[in-house]
C-alpha positions in Angstrom: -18.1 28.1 0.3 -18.1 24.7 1.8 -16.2 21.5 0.2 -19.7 19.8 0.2 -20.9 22.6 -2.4 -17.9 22.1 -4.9 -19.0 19.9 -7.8 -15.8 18.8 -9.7 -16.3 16.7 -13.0 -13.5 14.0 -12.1 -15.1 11.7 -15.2 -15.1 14.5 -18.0 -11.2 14.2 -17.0 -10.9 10.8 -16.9 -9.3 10.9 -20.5 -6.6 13.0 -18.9 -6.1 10.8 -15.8 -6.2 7.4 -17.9 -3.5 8.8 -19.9 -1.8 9.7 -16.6 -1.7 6.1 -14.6 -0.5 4.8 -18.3 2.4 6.9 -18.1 3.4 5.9 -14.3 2.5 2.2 -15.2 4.8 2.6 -18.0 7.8 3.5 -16.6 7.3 1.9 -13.2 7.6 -1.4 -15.2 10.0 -0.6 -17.2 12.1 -0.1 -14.5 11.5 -3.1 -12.5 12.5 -5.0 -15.3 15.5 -3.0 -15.9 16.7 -2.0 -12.7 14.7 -4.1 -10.6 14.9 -3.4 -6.8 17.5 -3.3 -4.6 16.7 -5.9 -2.5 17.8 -5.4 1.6 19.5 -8.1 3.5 15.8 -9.7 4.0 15.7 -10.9 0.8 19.4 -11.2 -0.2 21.4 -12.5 2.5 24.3 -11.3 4.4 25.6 -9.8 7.9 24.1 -6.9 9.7 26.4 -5.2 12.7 25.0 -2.9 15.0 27.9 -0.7 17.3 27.7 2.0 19.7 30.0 5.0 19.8 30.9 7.1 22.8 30.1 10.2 20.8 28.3 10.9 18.0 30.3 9.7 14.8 30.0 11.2 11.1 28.4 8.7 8.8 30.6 9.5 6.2 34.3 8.5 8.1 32.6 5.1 8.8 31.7 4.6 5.2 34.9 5.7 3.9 36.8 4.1 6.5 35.3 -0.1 5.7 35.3 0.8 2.0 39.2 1.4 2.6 39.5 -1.7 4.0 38.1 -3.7 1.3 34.2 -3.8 2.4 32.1 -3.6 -0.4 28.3 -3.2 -0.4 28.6 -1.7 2.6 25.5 0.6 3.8 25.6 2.7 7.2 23.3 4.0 9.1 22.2 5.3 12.7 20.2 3.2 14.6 17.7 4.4 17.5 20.4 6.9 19.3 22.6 9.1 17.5 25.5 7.1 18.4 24.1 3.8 17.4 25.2 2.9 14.1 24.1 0.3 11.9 26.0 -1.8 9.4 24.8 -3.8 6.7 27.2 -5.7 4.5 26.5 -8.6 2.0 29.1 -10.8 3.3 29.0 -14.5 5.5 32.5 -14.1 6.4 32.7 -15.7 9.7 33.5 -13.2 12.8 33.2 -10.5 10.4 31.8 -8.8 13.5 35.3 -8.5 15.4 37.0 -7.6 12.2 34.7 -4.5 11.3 35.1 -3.4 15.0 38.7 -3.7 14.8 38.7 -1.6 11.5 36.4 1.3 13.6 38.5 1.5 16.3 41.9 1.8 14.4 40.3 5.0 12.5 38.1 6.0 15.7 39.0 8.3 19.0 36.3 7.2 20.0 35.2 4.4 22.0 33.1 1.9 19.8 31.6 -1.2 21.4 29.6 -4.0 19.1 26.2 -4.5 20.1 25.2 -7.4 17.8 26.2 -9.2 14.9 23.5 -10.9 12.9 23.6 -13.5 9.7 20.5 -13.6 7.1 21.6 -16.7 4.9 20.4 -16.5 1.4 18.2 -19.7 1.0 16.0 -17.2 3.9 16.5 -14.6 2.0 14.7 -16.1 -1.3 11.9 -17.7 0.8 10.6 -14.4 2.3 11.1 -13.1 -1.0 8.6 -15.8 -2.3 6.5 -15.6 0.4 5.8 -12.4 0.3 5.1 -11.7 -3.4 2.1 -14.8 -2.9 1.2 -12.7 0.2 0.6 -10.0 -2.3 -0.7 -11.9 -4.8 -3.4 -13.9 -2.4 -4.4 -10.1 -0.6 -5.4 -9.2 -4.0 -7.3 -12.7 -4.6 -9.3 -12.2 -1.6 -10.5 -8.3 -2.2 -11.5 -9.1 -5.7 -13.6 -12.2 -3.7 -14.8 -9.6 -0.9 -15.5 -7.1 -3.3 -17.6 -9.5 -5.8 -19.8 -10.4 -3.0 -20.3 -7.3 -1.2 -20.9 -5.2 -4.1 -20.8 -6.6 -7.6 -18.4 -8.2 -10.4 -17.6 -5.2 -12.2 -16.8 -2.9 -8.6 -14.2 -6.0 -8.2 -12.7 -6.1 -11.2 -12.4 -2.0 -10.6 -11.2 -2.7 -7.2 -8.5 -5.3 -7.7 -7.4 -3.3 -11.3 -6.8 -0.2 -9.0 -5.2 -2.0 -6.4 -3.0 -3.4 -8.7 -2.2 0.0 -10.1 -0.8 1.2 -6.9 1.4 -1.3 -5.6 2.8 -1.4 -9.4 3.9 2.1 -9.0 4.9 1.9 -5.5 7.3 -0.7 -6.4 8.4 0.9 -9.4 9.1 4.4 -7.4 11.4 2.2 -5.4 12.7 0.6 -8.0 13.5 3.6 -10.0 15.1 5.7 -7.2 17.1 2.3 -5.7 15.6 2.8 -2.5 16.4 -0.4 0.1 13.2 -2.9 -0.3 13.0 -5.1 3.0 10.7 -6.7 4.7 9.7 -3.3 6.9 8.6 -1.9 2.8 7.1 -4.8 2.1 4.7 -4.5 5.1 4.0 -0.9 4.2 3.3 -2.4 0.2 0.4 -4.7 2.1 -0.7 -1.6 4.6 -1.3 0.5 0.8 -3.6 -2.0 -0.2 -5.5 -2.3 2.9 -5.6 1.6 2.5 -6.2 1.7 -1.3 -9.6 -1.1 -0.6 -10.8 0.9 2.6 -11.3 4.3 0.4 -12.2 2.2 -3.1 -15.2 0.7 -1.0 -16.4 3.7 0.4 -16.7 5.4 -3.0 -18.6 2.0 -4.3 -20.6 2.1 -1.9 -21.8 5.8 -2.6 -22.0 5.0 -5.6 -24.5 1.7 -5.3 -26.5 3.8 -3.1 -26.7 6.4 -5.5 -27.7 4.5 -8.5 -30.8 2.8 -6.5 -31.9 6.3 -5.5 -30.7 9.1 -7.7 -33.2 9.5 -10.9 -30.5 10.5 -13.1 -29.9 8.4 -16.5 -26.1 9.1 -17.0 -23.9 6.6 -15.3 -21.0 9.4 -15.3 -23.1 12.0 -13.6 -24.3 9.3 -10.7 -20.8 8.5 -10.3 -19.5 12.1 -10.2 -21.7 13.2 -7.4 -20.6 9.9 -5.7 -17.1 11.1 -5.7 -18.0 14.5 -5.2 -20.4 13.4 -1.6 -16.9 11.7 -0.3 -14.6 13.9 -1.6 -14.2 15.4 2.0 -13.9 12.5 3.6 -11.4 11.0 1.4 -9.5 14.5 1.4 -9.5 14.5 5.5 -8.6 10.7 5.8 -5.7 11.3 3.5 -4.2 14.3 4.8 -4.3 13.2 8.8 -2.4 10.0 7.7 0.0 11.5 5.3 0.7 14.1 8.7 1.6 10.9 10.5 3.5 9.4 8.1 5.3 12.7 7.8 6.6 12.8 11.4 7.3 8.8 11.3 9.8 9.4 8.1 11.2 13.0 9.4 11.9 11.5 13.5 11.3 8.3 13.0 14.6 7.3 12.7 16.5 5.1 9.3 14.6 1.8 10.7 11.3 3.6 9.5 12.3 5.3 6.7 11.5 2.7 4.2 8.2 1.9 5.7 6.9 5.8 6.2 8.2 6.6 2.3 6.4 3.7 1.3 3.2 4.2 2.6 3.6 8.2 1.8 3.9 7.0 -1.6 0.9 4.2 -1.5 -1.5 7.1 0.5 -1.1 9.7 -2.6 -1.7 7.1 -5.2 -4.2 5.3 -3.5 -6.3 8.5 -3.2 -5.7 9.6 -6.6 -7.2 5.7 -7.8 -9.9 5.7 -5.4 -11.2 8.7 -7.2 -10.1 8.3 -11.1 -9.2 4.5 -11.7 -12.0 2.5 -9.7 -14.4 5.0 -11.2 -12.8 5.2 -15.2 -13.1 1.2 -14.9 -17.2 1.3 -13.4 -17.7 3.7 -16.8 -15.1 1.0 -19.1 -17.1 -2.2 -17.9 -20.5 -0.5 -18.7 -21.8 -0.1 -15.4 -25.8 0.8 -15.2 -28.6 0.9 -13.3 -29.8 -2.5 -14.0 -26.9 -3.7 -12.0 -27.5 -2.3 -8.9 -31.3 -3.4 -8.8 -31.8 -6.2 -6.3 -33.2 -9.5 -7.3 -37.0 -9.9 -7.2 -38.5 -12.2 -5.0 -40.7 -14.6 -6.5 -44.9 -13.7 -6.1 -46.7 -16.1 -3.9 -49.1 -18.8 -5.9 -52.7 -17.9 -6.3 -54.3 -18.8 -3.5 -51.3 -19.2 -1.2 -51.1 -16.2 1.3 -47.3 -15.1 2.2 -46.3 -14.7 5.9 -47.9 -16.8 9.1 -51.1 -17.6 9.6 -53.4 -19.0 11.5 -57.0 -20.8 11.4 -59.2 -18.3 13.8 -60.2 -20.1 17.2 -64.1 -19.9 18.0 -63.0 -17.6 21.4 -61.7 -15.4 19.2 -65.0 -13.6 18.5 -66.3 -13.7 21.5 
């Protein structure tokens, strides 16, 4: 049996899935305002040190190793190669570069060389953090004004309320597993709601089409078989990008992981809102018919004749 011929009532469950996005809502908040996210160097200032090792060295040593010496805050990583290793510490101690190399070495065999030693200062740190919560903020601005005149009021208000949704939880699943947030996750938080609005306005638009043409009264039933007609599509889009984001957060190396998770994250939720949020809202703001017919055009005054025309010549009838 093909996917086209599967008929799945996603509104008779949107009780169920309502319920559901309350629940993630809920707690996604709740931790942002407890926990709040652990901003990266981006956003909170400090020094990053990137140094290459001769061989290959364990993680672990180097962590345990700056801690003993009185580092704190300290997060290490690897960085492109194997033997590249990356150090972030919230510090603006100056040449803290050539003291953390001196501390590798005296606990190293192995040859380690510094790379680069870069300072984030904390004034820069709070201004991308502003900057990019109104970048979020005007992105959802503009796809409620898209939306509104592509479509109409209430597919923006569904739009914008499920766009809203996922970046919520997004943050909040960062928030609530303490995940780094810099500006590589913030970039992915903006890709999710490009994502999010490219499969919400495929679904509206199914589902415009399919209230000009469909004689059926219901307004869940017209919106079921909408979802139903793209429910391939969606599934297909969905998968093939979640396959790439796979391989980007499994080889990608550390310097994609936050990016690749987030988007992972924002390509599951988005889907699951395309289907049950954008649609739940339609059905909450009373969506019909009547909206979706198209203005009529006035009638032309008795005697007045619509279109061109012109006075017949006397060669005409010859």
């Amino acid at each position: 049996m093909a996917l086209s011929d599967i008929q799945i009532d996603f509104m008779g469950k949107r009780k169920i899935a309502t319920f559901f996005s309350l629940v993630l809502l809920i707690a996604s908040l709740t931790s942002l305002a407890v926990n709040g996210l652990k901003f990266g160097l981006d956003f909170t200032g400090g020094t990053l040190i990137e140094v290459e090792y001769e061989q290959t060295p364990p993680l672990s040593e180097i962590r345990s190793l700056l801690e003993g010496a009185q580092y704190k805050n300290v997060v290490v990583q690897t960085f492109g190669k194997p033997n590249d290793v990356l150090i972030r510490m919230q510090s603006d101690k100056p040449g803290l570069g050539e003291e953390v190399l001196t501390s590798l070495k005296s606990g190293s065999e192995s040859e380690v060389i510094l790379r680069r030693t870069e300072y984030v200062g904390p004034q820069v740190g709070d201004e991308l953090r502003e900057r990019g919560g109104l970048g979020m903020l005007f992105a959802l601005l503009v796809v409620m004004a898209y939306v509104a005149v592509r479509f109409q009021y209430k597919f923006s208000v569904g739009a914008v309320f499920a766009l809203m949704h996922d970046v919520v939880i997004v943050l909040g699943f960062f928030s609530l597993f303490q995940f780094d947030f810099d500006l590589t996750v913030l970039g992915a938080v903006l890709a999710v709601i490009g994502y999010s609005l490219n499969d919400t306005i495929v679904v509206s638009d199914r589902i415009r089409e399919n209230f000009r043409i469909v004689r059926i009264d219901s307004s869940v039933d017209i919106i079921n078989q909408s979802l139903n007609e793209t429910l391939g599509r969606t599934l297909m889009t969905s998968l093939t990008t979640m396959l790439v984001l796979l391989a980007l957060y499994i080889f990608g190396g550390s310097s994609l992981e936050g990016f690749s998770l987030a988007l992972l994250v924002g390509v599951v939720i988005g889907t699951y809102s395309s289907v049950y949020v954008a649609g739940t809202m339609l059905l909450a703001l009373g969506i019909s018919r009547e909206d979706m017919i198209a203005p009529v055009k006035p009638e032309a005054e008795e005697g007045e004749i619509e279109g061109d025309y012109e006075e017949p010549r006397p060669e005409d009838f010859r």
